[in-house]
C-alpha positions as CSV (number, residue, x, y, z in Angstrom):
1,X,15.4,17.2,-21.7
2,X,13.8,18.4,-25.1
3,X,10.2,18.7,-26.0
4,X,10.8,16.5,-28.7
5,X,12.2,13.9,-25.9
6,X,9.1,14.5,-23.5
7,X,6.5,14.1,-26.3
8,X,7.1,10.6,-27.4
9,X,4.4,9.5,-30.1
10,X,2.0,12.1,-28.7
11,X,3.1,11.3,-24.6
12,X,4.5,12.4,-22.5
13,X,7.2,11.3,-20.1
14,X,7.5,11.3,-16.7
15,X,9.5,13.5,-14.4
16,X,13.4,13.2,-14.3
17,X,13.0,12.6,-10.2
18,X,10.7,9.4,-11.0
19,X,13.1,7.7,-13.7
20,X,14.9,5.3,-10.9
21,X,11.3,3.0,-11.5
22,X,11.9,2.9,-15.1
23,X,8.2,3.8,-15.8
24,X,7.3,2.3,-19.6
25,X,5.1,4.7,-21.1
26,X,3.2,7.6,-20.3
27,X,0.8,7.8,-17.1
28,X,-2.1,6.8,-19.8
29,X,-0.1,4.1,-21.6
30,X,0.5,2.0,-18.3
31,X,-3.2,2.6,-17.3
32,X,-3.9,1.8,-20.8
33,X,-6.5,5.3,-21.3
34,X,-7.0,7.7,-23.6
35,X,-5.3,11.4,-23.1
36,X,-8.5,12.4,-23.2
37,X,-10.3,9.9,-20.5
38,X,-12.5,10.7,-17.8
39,X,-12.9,10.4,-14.1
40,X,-14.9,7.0,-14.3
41,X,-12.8,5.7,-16.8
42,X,-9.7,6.7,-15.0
43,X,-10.9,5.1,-11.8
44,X,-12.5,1.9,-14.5
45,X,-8.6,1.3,-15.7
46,X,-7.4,1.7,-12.1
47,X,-9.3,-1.2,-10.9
48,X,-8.8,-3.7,-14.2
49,X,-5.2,-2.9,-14.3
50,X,-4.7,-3.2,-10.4
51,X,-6.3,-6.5,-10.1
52,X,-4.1,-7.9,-13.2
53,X,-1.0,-6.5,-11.5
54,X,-1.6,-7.0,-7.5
55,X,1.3,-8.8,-6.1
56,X,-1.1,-11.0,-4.0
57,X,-2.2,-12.8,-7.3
58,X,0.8,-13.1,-8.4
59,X,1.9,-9.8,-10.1
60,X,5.0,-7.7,-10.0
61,X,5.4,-5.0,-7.3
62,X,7.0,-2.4,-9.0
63,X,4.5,-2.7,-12.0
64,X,1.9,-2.4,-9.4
65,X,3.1,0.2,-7.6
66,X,3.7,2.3,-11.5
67,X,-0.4,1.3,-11.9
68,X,-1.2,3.2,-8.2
69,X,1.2,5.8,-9.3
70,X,-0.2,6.7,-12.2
71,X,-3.7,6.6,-10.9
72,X,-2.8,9.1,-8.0
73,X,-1.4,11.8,-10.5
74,X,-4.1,11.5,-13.4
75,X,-7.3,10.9,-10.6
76,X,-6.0,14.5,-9.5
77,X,-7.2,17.3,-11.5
78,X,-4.1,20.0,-10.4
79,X,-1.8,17.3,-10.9
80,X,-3.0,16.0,-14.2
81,X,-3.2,19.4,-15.6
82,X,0.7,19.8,-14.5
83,X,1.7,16.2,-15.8
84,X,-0.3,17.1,-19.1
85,X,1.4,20.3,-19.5
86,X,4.8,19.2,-18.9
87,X,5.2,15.6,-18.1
88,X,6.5,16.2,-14.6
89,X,5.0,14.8,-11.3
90,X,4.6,16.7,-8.3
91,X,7.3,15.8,-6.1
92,X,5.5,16.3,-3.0
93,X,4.1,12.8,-4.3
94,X,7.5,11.3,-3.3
95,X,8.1,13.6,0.0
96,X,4.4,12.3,1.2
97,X,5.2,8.8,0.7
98,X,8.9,8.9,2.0
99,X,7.2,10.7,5.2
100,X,4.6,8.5,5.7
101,X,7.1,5.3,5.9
102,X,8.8,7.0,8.3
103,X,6.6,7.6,10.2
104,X,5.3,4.0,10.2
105,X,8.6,2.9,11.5
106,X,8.9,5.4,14.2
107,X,6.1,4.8,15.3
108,X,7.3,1.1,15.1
109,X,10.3,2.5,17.3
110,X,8.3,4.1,19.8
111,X,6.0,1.4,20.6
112,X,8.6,-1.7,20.9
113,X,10.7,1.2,23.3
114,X,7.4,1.7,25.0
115,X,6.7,-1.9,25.1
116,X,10.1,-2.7,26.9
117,X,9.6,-0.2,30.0
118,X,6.6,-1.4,30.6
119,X,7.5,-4.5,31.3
120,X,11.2,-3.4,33.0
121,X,13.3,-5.3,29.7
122,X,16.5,-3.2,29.0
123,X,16.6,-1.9,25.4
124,X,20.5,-2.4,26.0
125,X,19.6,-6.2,26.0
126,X,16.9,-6.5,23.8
127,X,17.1,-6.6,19.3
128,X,14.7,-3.6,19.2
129,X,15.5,-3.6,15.4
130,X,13.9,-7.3,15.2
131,X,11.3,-7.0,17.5
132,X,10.2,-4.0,15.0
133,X,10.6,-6.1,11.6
134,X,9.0,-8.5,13.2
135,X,6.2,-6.5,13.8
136,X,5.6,-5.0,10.5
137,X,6.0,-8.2,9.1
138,X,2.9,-9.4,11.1
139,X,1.4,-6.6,10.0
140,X,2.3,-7.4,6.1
141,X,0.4,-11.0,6.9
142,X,-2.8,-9.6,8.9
143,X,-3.1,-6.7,6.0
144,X,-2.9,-9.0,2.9
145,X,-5.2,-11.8,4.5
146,X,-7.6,-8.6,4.9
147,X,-7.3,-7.5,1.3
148,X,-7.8,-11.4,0.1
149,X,-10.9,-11.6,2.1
150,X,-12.1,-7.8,0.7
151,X,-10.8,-9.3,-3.0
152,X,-13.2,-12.2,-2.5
153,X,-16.2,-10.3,-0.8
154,X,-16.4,-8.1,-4.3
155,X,-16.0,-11.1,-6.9
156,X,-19.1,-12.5,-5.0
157,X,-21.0,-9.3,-5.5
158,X,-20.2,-9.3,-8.9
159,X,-21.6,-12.5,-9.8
160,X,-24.7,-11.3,-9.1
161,X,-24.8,-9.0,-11.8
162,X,-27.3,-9.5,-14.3
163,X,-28.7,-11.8,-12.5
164,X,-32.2,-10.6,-12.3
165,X,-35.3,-11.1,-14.3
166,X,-38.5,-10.0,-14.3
167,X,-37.7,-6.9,-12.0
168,X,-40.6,-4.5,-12.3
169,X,-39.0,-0.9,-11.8
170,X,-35.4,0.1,-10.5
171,X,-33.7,-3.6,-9.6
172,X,-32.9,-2.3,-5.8
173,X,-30.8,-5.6,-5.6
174,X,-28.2,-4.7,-8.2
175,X,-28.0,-1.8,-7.0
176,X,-27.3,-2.6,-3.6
177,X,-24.4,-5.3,-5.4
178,X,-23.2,-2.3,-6.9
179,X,-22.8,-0.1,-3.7
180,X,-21.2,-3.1,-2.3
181,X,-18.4,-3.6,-4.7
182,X,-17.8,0.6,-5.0
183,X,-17.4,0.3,-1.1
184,X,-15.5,-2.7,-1.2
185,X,-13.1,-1.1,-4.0
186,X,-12.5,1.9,-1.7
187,X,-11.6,-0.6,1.2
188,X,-9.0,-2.4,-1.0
189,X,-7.4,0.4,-2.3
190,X,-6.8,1.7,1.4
191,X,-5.5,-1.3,3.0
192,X,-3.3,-1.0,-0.2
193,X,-2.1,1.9,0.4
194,X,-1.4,0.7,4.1
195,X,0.1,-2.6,2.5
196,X,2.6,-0.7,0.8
197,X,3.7,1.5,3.5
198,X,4.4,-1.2,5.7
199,X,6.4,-3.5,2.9
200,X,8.6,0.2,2.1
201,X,9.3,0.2,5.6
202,X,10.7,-3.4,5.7
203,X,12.8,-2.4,2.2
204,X,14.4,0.3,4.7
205,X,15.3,-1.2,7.4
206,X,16.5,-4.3,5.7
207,X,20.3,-4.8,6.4
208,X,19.8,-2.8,9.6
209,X,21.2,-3.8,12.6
210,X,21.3,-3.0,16.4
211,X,24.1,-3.7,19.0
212,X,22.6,-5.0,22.0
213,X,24.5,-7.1,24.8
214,X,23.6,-11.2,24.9
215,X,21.7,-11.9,28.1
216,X,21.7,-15.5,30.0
217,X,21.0,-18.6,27.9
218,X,17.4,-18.7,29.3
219,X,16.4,-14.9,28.3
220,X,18.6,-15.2,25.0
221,X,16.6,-17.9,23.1
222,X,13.4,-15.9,23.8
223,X,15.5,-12.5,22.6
224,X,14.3,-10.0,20.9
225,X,10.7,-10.3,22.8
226,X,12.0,-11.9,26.2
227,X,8.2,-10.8,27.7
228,X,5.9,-10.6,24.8
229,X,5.3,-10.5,21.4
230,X,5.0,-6.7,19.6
231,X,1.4,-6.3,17.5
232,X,2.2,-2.8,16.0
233,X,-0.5,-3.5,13.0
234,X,-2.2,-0.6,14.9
235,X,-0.2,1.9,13.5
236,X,-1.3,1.0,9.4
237,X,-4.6,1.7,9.7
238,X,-7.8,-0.3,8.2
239,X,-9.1,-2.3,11.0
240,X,-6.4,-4.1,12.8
241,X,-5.7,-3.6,16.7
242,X,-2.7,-2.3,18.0
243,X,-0.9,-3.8,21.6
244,X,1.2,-6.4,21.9
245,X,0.1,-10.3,22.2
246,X,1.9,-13.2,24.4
247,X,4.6,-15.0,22.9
């Protein structure tokens, strides 16, 4: 690829290895920045164009995930000097992510196999594969009822805003409001992160399928989870529990 094809009306484009997402625009034009923006504006954009895009209010997921993207590389300094320099993104961007779905579903693996000895259920006879998207998708549920709750915590800080009259000195009370909603940002952008991980690990096992014998009637219509019910939300992260809960 050219210069002249990288530097399209003063931007530039993204790496070769990232054009499967179809990404619009340079890294600024989908965060809607200057080249020349700072930190706080960087992290300003993030937020605004996050909020307008999140799939739980109705926005598209791969837009979304080109908005977290694109924050990721330019909130970086050594990657923003090498996407400003070039227009490529650091692949180890893609090898982290890839490596941290898999390791959500392994761990997914490990505990429904775990789960099963404990309780002397042959993983012969039991759909660990289901028992394991079932899971996750629990997880998916508990994670974005978490981020909705976070979502709604920092609007209602936010109304407070300019609230205040007649404050002599520093206004301690918007200031608190404002610590709130930073530490409420760096929540939501976490469980996120987490979010994401679990649906890309759903996308990959979708389709798959394991061979497992049919057991009697009785045991079959409570197959995959003939003795309980797997919780694996413990592996995301944030604050949900791990175990496994009665079916």
């Amino acid at each position: 690829m050219s210069k002249a094809t990288k530097r399209n009306s003063g931007s530039l484009a993204p790496s070769s290895c990232f054009e499967r997402k179809t990404m619009s625009g340079s890294l600024y034009e989908i965060l809607e920045i200057p080249r020349k923006a700072t930190k706080s504006q960087i992290e300003k954009a993030f937020r605004k164009r996050s909020k307008e895009h999140h799939p739980d209010r109705g926005g598209d997921r791969e837009d979304f995930e080109k908005i977290a993207e694109a924050y990721r590389v330019l909130s970086d300094p050594e990657l923003r000097k090498r996407y400003d320099k070039d227009g490529t993104i650091d692949k180890r961007i893609a090898e982290n992510a890839e490596a941290e779905v898999l390791s959500v579903l392994l761990d997914a693996f490990n505990k429904a196999v775990m789960f099963c000895m404990a309780n002397n259920q042959d993983v012969g006879e039991t759909d660990l594969i289901e028992m394991m998207r079932n899971a996750l998708r629990q997880g998916e549920q508990v994670m974005s009822k978490e981020i909705q709750g976070q979502l709604g915590a920092q609007k209602t800080f936010e109304k407070t805003l300019k609230r205040w009259k007649g404050v002599k000195g520093e206004n301690h009370f918007e200031a608190a409001a404002r610590q709130m909603i930073e530490n409420f940002d760096n929540n939501i952008k976490s469980q996120e992160h987490e979010l994401d991980k679990i649906r890309k690990a759903l996308e990959k096992i979708k389709g798959v399928t394991y061979d497992h014998l049919k057991r009697d009637a009785t045991v079959a219509r409570k197959s995959p989870y003939a003795y309980g019910r797997p919780d694996l939300s413990g592996i995301f992260g944030g604050s949900l529990g791990g175990g496994w809960t009665e079916p």
